[in-house]
C-alpha positions in Angstrom: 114.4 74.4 80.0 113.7 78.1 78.8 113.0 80.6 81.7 111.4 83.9 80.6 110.6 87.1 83.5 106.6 88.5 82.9 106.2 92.1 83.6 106.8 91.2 87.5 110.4 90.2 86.9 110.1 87.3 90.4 107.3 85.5 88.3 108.7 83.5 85.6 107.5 81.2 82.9 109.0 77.7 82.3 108.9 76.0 79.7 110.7 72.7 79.1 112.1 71.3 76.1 110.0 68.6 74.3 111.5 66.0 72.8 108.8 64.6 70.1 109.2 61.6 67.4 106.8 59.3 65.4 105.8 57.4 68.7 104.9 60.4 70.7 106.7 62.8 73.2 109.1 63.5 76.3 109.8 66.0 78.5 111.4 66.6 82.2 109.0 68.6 84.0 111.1 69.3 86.6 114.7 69.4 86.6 116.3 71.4 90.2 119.4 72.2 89.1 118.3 73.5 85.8 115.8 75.7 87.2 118.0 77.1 90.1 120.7 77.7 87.5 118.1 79.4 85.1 116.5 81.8 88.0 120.3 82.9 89.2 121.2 83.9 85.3 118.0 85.8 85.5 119.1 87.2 88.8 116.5 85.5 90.6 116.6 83.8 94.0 116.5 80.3 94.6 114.0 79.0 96.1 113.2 76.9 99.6 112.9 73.0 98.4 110.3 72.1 97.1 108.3 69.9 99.8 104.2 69.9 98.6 103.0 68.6 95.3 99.1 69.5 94.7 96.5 68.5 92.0 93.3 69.5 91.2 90.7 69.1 88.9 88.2 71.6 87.9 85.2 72.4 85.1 85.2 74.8 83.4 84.1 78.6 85.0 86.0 77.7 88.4 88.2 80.3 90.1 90.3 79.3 93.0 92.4 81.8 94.3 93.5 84.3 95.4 95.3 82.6 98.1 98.7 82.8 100.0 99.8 81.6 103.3 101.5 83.8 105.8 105.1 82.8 107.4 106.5 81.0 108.8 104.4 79.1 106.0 104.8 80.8 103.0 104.2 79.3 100.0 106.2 79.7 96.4 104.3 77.8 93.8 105.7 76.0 90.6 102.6 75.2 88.8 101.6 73.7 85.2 98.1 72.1 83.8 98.6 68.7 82.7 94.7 68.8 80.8 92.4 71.3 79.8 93.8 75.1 80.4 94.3 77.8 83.3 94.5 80.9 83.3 96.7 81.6 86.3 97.1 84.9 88.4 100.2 85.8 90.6 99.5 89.3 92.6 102.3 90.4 94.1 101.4 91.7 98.2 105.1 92.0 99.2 105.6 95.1 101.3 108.1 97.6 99.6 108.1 95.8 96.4 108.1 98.0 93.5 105.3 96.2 91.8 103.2 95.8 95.3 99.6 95.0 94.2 100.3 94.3 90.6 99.0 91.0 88.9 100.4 89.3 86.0 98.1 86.6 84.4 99.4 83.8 81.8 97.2 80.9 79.9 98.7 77.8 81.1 97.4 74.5 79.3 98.3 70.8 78.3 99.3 72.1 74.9 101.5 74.6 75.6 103.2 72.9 78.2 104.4 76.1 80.2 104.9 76.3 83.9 104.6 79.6 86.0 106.9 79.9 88.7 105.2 81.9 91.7 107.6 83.0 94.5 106.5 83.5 98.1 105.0 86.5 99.1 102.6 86.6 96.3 98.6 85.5 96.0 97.3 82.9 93.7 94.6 81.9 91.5 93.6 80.3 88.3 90.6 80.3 86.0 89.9 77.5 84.8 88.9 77.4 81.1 88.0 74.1 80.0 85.7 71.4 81.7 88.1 68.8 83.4 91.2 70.8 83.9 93.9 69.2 85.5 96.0 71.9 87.9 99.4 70.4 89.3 101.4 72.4 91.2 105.0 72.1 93.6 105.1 74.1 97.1 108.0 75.4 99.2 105.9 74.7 102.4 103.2 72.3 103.2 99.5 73.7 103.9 99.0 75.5 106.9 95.5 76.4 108.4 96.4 78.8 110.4 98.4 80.7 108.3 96.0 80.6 105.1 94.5 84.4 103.6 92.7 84.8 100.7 92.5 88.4 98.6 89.1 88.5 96.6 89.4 87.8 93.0 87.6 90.6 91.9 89.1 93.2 94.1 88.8 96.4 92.0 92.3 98.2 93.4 93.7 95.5 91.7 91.9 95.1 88.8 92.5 91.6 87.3 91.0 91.1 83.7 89.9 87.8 84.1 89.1 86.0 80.7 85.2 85.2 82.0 83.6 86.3 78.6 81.9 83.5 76.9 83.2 80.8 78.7 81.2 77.8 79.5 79.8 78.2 83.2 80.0 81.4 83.6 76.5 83.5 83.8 76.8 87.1 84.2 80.7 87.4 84.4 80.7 85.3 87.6 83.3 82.5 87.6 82.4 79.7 90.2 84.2 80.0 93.4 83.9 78.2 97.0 82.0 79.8 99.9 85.5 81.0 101.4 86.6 82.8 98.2 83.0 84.4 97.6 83.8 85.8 101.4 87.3 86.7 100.8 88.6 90.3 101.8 90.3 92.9 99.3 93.9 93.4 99.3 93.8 96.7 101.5 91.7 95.0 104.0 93.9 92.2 104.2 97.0 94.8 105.0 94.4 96.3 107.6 93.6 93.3 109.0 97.7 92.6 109.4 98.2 94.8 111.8 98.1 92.5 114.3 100.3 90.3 112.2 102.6 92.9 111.2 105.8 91.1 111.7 104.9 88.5 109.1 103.3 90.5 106.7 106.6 92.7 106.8 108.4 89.7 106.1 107.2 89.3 102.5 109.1 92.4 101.8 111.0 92.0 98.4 
């Protein structure tokens, strides 16, 4: 299991090692005392157990995201494509954090194998990029209504540069999204709309 930092160091890509012969291949896709040993020689965390798994299927143009869940339901995500591709978005919203309001994005697919490891107190979203793409993904804490927020996915302070050209479904440089997404608030309206919630919003702080 090789863990590498993206330009937010608390995102990290995972990718397991492959064992392949004549007959086909093998890998652990998870492995908890590998990865907590491979975040704390990165200087990472480690995170809350592991207590959701998810799985979605999407065609290809769909965007999902960008969602995160407030305490005391926070979410950190470990998430891989098992078929098809994703590209998947972590935008960090932690108060204080030196890279508050930044985004990192990384092509996840069934051929590359690689997992992105999403801590709590960022949002998430994918793209998918291929009809029938299969999105797995591990969560810290189980779904919680109440405490569910969504960021747009096209909120300009952020800026994402989501890889919408020429792919299959998408007219106009609109992905697909749900009604909810569609509706979804930017980031600055989200912190405005915190106020009233300020105690858990601070609590993302890095």
């Amino acid at each position: 299991m090789k863990l590498t930092q993206t330009r937010i160091p608390d995102v990290v890509i995972v990718e397991p090692a492959v064992f392949a012969d004549e007959r086909g291949w093998f890998m652990e896709t998870f492995n908890e005392p590998r990865f907590h040993a491979g975040l704390r020689e990165l200087g990472l965390p480690v995170p809350r157990p592991f207590v959701q798994d998810n799985h979605s299927c999407s065609k290809a143009g769909v965007l999902r995201g960008l969602h995160y869940q407030l305490p005391p339901n926070p979410q950190g995500k470990l998430v891989r494509v098992t078929q098809g591709a994703a590209y998947d978005v972590a935008v960090d919203i932690r108060e204080g954090s030196p890279t508050f309001g930044q985004w990192v994005g990384v092509e996840l697919s069934a051929d590359n194998r690689r997992q992105m490891w999403i801590p709590e107190g960022f949002a998430h979203g994918f793209l998918s990029l291929a009809d029938d793409t299969h999105f797995l993904y591990k969560t810290t804490d189980v779904y919680a209504r109440d405490c569910e927020r969504s960021i747009h996915w096209q909120d300009p302070a952020i800026g994402i540069d989501w890889p919408l050209a020429g792919l299959h479904g998408v007219s106009g440089g609109q992905a697909i999204v749900a009604p909810k997404d569609a509706q979804a608030v930017t980031l600055a309206q989200a912190r405005e709309r915190a106020a009233t919630e300020l105690p858990v919003w601070v609590a993302f702080a890095g």
